[in-house]
VMD Tcl script that builds the backbone (N, CA, C; Angstrom):
set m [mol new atoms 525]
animate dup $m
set s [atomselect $m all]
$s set {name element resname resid chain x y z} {
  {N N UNK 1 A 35.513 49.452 -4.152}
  {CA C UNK 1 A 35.986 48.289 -3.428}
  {C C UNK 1 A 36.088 47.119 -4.399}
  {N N UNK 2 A 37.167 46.381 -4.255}
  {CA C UNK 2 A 37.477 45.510 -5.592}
  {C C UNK 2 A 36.177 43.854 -4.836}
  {N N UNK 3 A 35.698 43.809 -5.764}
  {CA C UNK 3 A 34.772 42.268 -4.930}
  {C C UNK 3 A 35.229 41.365 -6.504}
  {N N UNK 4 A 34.952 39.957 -5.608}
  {CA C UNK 4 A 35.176 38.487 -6.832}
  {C C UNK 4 A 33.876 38.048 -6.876}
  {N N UNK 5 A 33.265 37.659 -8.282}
  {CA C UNK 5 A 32.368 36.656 -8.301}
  {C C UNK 5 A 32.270 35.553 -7.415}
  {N N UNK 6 A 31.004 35.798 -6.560}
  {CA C UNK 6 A 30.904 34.311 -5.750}
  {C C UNK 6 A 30.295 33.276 -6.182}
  {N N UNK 7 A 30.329 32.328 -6.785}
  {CA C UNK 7 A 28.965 31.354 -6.945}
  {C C UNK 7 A 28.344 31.410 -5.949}
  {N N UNK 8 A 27.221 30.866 -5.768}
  {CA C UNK 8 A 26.325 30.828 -4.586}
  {C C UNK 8 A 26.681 29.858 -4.060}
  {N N UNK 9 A 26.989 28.579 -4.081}
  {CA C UNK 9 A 27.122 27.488 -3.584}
  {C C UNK 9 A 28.762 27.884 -2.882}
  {N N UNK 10 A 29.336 29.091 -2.948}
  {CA C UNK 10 A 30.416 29.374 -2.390}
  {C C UNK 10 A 30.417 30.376 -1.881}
  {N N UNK 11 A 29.389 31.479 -1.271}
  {CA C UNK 11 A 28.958 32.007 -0.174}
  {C C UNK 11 A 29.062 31.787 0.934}
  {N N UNK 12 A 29.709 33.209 1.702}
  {CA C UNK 12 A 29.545 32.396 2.931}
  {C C UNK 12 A 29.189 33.559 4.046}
  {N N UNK 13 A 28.341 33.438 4.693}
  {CA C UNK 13 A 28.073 35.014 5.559}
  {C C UNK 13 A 27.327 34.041 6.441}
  {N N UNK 14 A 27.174 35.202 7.787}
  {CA C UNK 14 A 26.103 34.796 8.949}
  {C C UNK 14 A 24.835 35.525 8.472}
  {N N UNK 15 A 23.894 35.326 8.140}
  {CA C UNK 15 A 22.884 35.904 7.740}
  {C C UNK 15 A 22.071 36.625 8.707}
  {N N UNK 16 A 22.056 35.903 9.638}
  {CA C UNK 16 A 21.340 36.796 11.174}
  {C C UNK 16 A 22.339 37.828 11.287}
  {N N UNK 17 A 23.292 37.934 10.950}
  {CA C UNK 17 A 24.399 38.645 11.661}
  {C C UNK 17 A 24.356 39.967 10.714}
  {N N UNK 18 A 23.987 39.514 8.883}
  {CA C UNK 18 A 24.034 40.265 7.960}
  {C C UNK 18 A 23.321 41.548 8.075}
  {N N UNK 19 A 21.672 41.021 8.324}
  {CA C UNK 19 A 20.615 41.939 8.728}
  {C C UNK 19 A 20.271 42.543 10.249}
  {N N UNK 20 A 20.945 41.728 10.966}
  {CA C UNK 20 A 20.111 42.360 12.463}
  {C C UNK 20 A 21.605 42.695 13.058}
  {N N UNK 21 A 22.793 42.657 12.951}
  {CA C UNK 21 A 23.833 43.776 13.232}
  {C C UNK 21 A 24.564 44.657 11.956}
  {N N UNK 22 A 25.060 44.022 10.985}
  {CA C UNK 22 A 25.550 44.705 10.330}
  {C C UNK 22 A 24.707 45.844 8.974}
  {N N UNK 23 A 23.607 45.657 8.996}
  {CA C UNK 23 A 22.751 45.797 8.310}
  {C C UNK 23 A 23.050 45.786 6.627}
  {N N UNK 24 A 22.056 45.859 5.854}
  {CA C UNK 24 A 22.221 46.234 4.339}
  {C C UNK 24 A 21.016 47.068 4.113}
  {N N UNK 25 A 21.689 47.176 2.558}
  {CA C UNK 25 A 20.458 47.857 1.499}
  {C C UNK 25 A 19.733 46.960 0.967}
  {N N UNK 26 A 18.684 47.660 0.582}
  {CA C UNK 26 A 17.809 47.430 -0.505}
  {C C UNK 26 A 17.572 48.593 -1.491}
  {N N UNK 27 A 18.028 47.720 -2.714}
  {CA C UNK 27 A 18.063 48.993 -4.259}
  {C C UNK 27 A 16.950 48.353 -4.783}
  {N N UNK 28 A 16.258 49.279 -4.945}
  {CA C UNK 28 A 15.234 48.874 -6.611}
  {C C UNK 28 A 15.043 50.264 -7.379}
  {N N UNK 29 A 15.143 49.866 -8.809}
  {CA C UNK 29 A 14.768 50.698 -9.421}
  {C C UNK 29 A 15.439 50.395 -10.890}
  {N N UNK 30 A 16.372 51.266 -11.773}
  {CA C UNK 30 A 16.963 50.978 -12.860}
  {C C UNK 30 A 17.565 52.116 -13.016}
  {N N UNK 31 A 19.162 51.698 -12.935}
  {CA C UNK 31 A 19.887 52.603 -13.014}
  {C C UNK 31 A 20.571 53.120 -13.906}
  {N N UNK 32 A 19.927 53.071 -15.530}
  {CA C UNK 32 A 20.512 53.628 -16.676}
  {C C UNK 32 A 19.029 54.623 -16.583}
  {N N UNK 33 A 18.108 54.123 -16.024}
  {CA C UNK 33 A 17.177 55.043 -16.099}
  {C C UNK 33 A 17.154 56.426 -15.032}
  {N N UNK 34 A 17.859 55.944 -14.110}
  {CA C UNK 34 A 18.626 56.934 -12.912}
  {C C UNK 34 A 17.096 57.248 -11.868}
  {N N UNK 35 A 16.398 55.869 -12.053}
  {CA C UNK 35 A 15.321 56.654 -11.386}
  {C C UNK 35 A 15.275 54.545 -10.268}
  {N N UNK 36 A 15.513 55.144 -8.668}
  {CA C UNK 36 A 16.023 54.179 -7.924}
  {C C UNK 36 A 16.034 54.829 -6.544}
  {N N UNK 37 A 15.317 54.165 -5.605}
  {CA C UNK 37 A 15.458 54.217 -4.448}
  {C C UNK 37 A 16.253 53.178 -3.445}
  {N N UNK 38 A 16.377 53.351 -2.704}
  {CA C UNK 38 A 17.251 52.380 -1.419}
  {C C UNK 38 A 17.130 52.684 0.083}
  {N N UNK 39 A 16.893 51.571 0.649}
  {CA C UNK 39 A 16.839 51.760 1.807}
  {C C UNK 39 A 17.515 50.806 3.242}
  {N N UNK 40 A 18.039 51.010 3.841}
  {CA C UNK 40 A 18.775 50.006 5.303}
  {C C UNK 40 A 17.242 49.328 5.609}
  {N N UNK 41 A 17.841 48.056 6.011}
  {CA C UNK 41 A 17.265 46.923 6.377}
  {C C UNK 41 A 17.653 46.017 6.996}
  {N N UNK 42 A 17.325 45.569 7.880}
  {CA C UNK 42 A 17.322 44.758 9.312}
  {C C UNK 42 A 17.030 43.052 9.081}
  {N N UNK 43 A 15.754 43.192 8.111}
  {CA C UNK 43 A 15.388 42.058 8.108}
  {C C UNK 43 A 15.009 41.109 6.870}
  {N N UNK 44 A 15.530 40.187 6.486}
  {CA C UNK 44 A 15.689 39.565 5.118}
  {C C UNK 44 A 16.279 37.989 5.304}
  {N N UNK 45 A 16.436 37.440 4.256}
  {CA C UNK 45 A 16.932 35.833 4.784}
  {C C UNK 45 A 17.298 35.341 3.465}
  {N N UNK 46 A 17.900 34.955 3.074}
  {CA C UNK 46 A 19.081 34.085 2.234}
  {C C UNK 46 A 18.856 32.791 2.113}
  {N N UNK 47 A 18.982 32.155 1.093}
  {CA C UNK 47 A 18.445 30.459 1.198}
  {C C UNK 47 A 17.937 30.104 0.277}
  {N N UNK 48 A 17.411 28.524 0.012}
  {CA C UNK 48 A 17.175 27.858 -1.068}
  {C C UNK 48 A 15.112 27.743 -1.119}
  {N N UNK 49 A 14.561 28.405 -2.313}
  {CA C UNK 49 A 13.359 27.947 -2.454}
  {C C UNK 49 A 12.706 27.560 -4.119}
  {N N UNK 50 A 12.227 26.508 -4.320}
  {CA C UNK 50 A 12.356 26.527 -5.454}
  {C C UNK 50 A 13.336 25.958 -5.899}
  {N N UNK 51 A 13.705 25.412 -4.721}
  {CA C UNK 51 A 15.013 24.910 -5.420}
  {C C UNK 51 A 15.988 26.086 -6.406}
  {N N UNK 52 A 15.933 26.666 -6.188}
  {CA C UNK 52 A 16.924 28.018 -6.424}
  {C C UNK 52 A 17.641 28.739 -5.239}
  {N N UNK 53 A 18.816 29.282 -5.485}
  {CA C UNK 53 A 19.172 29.831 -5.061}
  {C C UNK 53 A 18.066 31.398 -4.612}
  {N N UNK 54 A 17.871 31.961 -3.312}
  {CA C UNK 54 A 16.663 32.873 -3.362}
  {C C UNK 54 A 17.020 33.869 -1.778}
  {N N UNK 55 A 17.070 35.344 -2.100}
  {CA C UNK 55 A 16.762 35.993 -0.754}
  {C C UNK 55 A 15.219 36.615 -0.678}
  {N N UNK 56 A 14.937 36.895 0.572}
  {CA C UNK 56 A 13.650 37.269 0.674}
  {C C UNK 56 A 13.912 38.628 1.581}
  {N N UNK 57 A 13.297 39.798 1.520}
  {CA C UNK 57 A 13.118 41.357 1.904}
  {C C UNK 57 A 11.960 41.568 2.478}
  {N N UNK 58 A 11.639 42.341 3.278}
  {CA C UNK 58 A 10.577 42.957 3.979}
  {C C UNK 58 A 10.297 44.600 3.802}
  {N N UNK 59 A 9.359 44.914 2.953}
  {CA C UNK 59 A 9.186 46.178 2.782}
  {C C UNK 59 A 7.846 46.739 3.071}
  {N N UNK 60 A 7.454 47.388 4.430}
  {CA C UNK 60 A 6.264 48.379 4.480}
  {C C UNK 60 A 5.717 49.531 3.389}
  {N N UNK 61 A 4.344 49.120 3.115}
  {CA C UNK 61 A 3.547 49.870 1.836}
  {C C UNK 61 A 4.085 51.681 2.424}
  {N N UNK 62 A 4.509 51.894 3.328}
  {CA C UNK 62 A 4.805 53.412 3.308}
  {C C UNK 62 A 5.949 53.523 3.064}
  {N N UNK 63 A 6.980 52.775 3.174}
  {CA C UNK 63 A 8.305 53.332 2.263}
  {C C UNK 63 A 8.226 53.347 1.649}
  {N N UNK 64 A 8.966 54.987 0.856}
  {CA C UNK 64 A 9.377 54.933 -0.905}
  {C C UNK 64 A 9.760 53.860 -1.644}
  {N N UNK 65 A 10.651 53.084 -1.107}
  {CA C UNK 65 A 11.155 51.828 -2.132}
  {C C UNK 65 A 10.004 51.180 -2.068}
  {N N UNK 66 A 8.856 50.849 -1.544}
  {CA C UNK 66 A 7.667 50.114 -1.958}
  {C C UNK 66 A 7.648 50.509 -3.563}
  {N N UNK 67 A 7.103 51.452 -3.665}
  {CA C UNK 67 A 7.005 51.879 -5.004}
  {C C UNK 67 A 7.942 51.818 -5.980}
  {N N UNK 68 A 8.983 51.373 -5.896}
  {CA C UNK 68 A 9.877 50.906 -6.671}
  {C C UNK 68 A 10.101 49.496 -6.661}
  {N N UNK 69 A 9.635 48.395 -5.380}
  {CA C UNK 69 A 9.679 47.370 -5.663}
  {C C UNK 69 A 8.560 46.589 -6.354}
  {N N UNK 70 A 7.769 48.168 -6.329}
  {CA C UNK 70 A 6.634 47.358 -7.140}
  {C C UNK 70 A 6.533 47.467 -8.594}
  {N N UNK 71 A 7.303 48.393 -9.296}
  {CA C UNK 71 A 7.567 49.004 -10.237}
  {C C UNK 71 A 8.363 47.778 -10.997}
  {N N UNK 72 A 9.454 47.970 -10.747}
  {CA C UNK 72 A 11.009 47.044 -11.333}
  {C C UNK 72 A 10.734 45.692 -10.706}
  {N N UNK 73 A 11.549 45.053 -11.794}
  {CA C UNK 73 A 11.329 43.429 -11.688}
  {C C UNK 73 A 12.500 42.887 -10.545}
  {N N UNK 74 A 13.570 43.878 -10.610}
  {CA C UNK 74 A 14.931 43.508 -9.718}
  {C C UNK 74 A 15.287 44.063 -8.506}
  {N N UNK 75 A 16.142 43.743 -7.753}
  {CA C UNK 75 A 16.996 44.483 -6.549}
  {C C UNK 75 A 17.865 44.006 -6.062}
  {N N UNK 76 A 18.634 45.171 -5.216}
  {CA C UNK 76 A 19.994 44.615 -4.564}
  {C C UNK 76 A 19.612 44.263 -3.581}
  {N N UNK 77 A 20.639 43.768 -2.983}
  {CA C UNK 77 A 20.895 43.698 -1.534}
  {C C UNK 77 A 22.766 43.977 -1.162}
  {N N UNK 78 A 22.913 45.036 -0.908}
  {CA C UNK 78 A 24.468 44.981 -0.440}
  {C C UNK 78 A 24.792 45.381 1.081}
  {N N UNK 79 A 25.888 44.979 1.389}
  {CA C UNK 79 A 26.425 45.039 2.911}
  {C C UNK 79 A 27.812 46.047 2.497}
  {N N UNK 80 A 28.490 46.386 4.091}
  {CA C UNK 80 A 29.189 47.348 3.739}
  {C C UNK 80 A 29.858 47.212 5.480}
  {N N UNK 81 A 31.339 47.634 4.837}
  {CA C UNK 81 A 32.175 47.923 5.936}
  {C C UNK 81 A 31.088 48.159 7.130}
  {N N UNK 82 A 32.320 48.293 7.979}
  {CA C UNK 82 A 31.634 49.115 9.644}
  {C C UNK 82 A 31.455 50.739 9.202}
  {N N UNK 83 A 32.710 50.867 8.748}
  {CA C UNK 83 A 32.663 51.954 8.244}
  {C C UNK 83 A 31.626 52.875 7.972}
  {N N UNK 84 A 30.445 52.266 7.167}
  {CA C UNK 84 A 29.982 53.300 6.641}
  {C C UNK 84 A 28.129 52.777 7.039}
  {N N UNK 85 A 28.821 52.571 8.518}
  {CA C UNK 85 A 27.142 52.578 9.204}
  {C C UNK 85 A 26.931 53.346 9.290}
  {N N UNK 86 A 27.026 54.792 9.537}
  {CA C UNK 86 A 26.146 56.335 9.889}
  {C C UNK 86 A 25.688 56.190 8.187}
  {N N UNK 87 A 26.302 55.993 7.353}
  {CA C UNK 87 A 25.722 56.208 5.837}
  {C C UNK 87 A 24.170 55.245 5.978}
  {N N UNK 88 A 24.472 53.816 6.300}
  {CA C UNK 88 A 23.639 53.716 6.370}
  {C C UNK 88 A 22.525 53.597 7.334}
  {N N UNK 89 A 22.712 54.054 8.240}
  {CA C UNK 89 A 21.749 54.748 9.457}
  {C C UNK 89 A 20.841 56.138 8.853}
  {N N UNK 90 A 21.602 57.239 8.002}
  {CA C UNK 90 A 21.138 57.725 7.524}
  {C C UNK 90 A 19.911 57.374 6.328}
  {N N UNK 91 A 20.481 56.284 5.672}
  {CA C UNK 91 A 19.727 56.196 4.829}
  {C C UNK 91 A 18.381 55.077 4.511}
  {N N UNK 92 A 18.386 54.775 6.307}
  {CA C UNK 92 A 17.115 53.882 6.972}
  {C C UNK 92 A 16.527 54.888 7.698}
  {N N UNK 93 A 16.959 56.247 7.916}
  {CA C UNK 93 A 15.931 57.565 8.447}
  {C C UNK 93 A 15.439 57.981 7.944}
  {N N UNK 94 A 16.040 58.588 6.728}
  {CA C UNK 94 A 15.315 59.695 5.450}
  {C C UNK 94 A 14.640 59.114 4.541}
  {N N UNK 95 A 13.775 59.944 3.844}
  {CA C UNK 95 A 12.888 59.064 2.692}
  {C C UNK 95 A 13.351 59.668 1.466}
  {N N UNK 96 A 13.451 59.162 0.567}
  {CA C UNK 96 A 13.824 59.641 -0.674}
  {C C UNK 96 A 13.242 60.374 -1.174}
  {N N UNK 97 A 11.386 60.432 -0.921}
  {CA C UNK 97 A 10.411 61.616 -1.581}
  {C C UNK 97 A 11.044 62.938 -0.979}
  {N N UNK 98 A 11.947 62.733 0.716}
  {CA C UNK 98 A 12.045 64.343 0.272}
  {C C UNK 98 A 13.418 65.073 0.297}
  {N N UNK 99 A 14.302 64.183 -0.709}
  {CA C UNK 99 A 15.530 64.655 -1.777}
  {C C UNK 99 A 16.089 63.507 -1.793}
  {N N UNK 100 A 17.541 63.997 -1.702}
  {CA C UNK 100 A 18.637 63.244 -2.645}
  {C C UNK 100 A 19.523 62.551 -1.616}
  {N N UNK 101 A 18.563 61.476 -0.307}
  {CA C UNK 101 A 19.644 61.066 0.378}
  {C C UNK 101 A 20.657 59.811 -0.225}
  {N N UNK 102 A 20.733 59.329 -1.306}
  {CA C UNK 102 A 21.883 58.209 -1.708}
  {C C UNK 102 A 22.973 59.532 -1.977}
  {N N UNK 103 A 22.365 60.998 -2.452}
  {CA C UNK 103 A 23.676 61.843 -2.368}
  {C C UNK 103 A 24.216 62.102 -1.177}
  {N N UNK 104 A 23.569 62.947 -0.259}
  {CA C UNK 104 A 23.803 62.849 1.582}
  {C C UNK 104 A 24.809 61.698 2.082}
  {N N UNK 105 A 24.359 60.216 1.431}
  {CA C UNK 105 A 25.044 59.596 2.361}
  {C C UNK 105 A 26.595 59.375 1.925}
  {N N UNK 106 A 27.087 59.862 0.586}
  {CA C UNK 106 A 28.032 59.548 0.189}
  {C C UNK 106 A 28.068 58.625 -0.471}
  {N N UNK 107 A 27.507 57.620 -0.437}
  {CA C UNK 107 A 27.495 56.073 -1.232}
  {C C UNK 107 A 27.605 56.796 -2.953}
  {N N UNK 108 A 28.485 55.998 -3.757}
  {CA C UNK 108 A 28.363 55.911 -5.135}
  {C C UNK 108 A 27.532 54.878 -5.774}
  {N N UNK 109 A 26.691 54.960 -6.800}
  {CA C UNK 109 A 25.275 54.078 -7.107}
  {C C UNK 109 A 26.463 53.728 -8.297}
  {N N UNK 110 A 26.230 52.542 -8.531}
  {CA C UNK 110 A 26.980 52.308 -9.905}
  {C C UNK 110 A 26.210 51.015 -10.135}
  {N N UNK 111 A 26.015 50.584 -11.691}
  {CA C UNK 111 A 25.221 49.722 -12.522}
  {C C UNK 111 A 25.694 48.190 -11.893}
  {N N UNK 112 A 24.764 47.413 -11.861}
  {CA C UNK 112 A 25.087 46.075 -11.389}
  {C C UNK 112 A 25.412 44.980 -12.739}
  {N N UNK 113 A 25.742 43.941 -12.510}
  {CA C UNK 113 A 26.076 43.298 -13.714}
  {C C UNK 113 A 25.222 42.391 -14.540}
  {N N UNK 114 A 24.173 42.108 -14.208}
  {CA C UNK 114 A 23.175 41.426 -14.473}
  {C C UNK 114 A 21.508 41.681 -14.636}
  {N N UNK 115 A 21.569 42.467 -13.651}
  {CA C UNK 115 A 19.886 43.662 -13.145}
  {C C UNK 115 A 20.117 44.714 -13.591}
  {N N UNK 116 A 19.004 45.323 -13.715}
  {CA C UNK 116 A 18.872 46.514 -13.477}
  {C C UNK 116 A 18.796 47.732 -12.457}
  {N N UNK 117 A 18.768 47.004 -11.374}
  {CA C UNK 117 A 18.635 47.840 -10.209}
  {C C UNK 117 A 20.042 47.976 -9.614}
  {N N UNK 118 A 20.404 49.031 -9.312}
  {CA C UNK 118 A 21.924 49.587 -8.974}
  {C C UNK 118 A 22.377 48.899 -7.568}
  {N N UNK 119 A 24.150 48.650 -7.947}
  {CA C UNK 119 A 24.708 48.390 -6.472}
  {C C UNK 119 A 25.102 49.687 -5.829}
  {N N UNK 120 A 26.008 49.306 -5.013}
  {CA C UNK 120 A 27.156 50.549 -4.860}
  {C C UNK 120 A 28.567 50.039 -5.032}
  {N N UNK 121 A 29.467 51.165 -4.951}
  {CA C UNK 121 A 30.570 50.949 -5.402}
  {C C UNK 121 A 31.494 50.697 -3.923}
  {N N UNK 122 A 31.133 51.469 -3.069}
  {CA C UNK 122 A 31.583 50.733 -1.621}
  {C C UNK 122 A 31.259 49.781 -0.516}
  {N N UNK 123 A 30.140 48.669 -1.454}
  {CA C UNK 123 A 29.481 47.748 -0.879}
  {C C UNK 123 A 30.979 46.346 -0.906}
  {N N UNK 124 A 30.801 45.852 0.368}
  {CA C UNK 124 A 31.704 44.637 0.137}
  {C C UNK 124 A 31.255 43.273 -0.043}
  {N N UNK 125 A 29.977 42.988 -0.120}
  {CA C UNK 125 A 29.034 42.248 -0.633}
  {C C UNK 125 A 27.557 42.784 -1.317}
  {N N UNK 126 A 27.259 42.130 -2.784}
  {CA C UNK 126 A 26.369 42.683 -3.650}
  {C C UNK 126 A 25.610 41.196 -4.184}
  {N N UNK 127 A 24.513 40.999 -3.566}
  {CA C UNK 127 A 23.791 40.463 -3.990}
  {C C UNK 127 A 22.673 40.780 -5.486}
  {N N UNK 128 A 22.322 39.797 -6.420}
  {CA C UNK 128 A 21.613 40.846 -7.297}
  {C C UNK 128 A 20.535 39.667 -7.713}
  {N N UNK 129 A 19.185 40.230 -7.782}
  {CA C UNK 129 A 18.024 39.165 -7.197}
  {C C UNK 129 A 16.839 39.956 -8.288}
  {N N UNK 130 A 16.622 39.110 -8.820}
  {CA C UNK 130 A 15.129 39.011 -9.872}
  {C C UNK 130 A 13.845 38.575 -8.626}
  {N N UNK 131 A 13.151 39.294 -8.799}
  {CA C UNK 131 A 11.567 39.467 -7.959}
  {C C UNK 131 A 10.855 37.918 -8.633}
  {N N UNK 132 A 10.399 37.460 -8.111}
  {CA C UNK 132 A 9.945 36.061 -8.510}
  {C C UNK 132 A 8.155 35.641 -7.460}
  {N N UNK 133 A 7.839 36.531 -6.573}
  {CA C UNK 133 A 6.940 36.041 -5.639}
  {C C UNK 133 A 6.794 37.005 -5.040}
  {N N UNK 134 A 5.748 37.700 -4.454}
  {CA C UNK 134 A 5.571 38.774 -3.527}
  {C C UNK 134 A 4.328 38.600 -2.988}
  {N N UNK 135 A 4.348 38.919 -1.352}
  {CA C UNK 135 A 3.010 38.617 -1.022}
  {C C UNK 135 A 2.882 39.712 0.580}
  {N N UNK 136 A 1.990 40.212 0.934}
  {CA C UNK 136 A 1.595 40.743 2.554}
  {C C UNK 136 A 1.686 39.954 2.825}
  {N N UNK 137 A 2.421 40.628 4.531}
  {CA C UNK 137 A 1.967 39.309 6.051}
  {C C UNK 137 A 0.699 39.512 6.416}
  {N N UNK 138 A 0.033 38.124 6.546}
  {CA C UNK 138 A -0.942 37.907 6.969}
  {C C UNK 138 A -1.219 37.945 8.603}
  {N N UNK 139 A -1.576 38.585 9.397}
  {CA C UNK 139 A -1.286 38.324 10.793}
  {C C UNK 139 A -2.217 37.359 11.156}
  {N N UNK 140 A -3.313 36.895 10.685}
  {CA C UNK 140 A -4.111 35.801 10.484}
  {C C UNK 140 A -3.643 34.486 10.995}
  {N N UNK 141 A -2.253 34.311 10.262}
  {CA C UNK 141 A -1.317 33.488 10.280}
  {C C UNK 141 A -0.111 33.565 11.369}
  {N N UNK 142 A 0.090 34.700 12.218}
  {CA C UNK 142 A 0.815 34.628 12.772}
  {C C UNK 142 A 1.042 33.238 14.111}
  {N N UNK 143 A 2.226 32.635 14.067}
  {CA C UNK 143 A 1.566 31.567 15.157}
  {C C UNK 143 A 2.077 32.004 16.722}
  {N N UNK 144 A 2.834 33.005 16.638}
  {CA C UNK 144 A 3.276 33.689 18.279}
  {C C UNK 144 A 2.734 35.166 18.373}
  {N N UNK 145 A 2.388 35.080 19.529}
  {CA C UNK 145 A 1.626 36.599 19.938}
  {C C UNK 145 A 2.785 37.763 19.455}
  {N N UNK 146 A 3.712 37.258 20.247}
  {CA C UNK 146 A 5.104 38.181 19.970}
  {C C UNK 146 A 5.489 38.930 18.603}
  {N N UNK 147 A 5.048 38.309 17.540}
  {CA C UNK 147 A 5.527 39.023 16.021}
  {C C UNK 147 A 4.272 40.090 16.338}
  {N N UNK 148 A 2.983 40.358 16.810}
  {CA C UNK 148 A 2.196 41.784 17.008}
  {C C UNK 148 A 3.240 42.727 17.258}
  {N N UNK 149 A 3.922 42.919 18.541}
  {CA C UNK 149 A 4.860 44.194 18.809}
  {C C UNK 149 A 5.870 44.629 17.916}
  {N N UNK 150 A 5.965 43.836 16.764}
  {CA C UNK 150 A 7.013 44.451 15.465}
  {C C UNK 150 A 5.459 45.339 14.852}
  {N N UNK 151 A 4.852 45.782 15.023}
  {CA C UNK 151 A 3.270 46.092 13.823}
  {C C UNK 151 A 2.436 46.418 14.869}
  {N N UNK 152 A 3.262 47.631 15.710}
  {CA C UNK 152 A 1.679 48.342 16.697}
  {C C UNK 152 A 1.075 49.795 15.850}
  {N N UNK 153 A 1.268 49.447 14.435}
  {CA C UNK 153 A 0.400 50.539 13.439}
  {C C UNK 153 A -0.232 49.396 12.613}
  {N N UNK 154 A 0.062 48.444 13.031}
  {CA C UNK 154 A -0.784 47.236 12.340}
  {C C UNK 154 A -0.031 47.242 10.371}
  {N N UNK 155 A 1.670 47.990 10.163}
  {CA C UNK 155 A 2.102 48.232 9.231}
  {C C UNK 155 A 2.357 47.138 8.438}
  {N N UNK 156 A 1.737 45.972 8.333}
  {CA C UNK 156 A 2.571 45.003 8.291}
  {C C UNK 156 A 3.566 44.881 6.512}
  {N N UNK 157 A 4.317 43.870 6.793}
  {CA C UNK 157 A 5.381 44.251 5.200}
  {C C UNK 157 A 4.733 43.418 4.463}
  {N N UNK 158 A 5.002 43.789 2.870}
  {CA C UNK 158 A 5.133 42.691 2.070}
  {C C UNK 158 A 6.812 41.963 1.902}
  {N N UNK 159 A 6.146 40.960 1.108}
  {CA C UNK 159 A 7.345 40.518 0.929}
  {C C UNK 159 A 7.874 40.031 -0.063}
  {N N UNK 160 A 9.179 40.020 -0.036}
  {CA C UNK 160 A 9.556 40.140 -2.140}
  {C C UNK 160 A 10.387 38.739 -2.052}
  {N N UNK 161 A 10.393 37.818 -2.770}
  {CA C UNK 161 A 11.099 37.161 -2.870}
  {C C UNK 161 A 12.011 37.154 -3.958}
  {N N UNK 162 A 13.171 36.774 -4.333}
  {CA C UNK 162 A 14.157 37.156 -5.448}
  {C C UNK 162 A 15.108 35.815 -5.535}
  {N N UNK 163 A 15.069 35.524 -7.398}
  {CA C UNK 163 A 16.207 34.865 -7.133}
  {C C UNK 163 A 17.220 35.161 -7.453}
  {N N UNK 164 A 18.462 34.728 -7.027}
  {CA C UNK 164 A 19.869 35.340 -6.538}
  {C C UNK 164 A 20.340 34.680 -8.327}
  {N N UNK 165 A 20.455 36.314 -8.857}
  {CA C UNK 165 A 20.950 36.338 -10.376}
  {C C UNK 165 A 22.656 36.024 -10.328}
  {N N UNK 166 A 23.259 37.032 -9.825}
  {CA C UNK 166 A 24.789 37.073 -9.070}
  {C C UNK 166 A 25.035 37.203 -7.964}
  {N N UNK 167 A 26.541 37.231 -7.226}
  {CA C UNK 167 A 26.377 37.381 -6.166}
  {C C UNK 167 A 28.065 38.332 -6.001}
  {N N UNK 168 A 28.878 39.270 -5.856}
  {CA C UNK 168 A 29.945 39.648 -5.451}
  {C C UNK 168 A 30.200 39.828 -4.532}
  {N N UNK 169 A 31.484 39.442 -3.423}
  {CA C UNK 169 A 31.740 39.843 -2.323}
  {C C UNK 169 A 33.667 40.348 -2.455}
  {N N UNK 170 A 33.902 40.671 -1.508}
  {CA C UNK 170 A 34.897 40.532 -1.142}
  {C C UNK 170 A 35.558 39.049 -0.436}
  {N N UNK 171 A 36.805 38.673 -0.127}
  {CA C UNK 171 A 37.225 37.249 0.061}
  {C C UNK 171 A 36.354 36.987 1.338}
  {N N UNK 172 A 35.786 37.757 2.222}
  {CA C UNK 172 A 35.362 37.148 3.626}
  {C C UNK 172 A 34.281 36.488 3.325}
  {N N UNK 173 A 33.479 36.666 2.007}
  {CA C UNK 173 A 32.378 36.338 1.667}
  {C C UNK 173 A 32.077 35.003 0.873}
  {N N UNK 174 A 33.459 34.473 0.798}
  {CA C UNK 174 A 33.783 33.158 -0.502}
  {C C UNK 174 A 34.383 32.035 0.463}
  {N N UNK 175 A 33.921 31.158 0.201}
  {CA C UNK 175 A 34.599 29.897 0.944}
  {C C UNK 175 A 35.646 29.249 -0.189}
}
mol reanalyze $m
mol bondsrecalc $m
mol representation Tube
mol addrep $m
């Protein structure tokens, strides 16, 4: 899929809309080293901290990509046609410990331009984000009863913060 450099300050997406309908990935790993997991994700947020440009991810200590976000300093984040939601429906079911679902789903892994951690080649937006902060939810802290029923294994995520190295989209994605 052909995408243009976005600056960030020329981004333009619904971000609620990004993660909780259309969903994305999350890549970590290093892909000259060919050793990289990925997984669909629901929930993440886009925005300024640090006065940087910065997205933030939610990853439970039992997914495989834990172990890769703890590993590698980088990751993606890419979105993708309608198209190729069963790809990634599939590839928010299966775990990578047991085979080769980025092969299953069809997706092509190809090198990102800045990180190390792989995009894809049929993503129509590719975010690419250096790890900068990571921390567990504290439920300690929670201030509404309501965030308990996301965590009735008490799973709760960590969380990665990244700052936004590049950014490619296709034109829907550029103001």
């Amino acid at each position: 899929m052909h995408r243009n450099t976005i600056e960030i300050a020329q981004l333009t997406l619904k971000p609620h809309h990004l993660f909780d309908e259309q969903w994305a990935l999350l890549t970590a790993g290093d892909y000259a080293e060919g050793n990289f997991n990925t997984m669909t994700i629901g929930w993440g947020a886009i925005g300024t901290m640090w006065s940087k440009p910065f997205a933030f991810v939610a990853v439970r200590h039992s997914r495989y990509t834990y172990e890769f976000m703890e590993k590698y300093d980088t990751f993606t984040i890419t979105a993708f046609p309608d198209a190729f939601h069963d790809a990634l429906k599939l590839l928010g079911t299966k775990s990578g410990r047991d085979g080769d679902k980025i092969a299953q789903s069809g997706l092509t892994p190809e090198p990102s331009t800045s990180i190390a951690a792989p995009s894809f080649k049929e993503a129509e937006l590719v975010i690419e984000c250096r790890k900068v902060y990571e921390n567990d939810l504290n439920p300690a802290h929670f201030l509404d009863e309501s965030i308990y029923k996301q965590y009735p294994k008490r799973d709760f995520h960590r969380i990665y913060y990244g700052w936004i190295q590049a950014a490619f989209g296709t034109e829907k994605f550029s103001s």
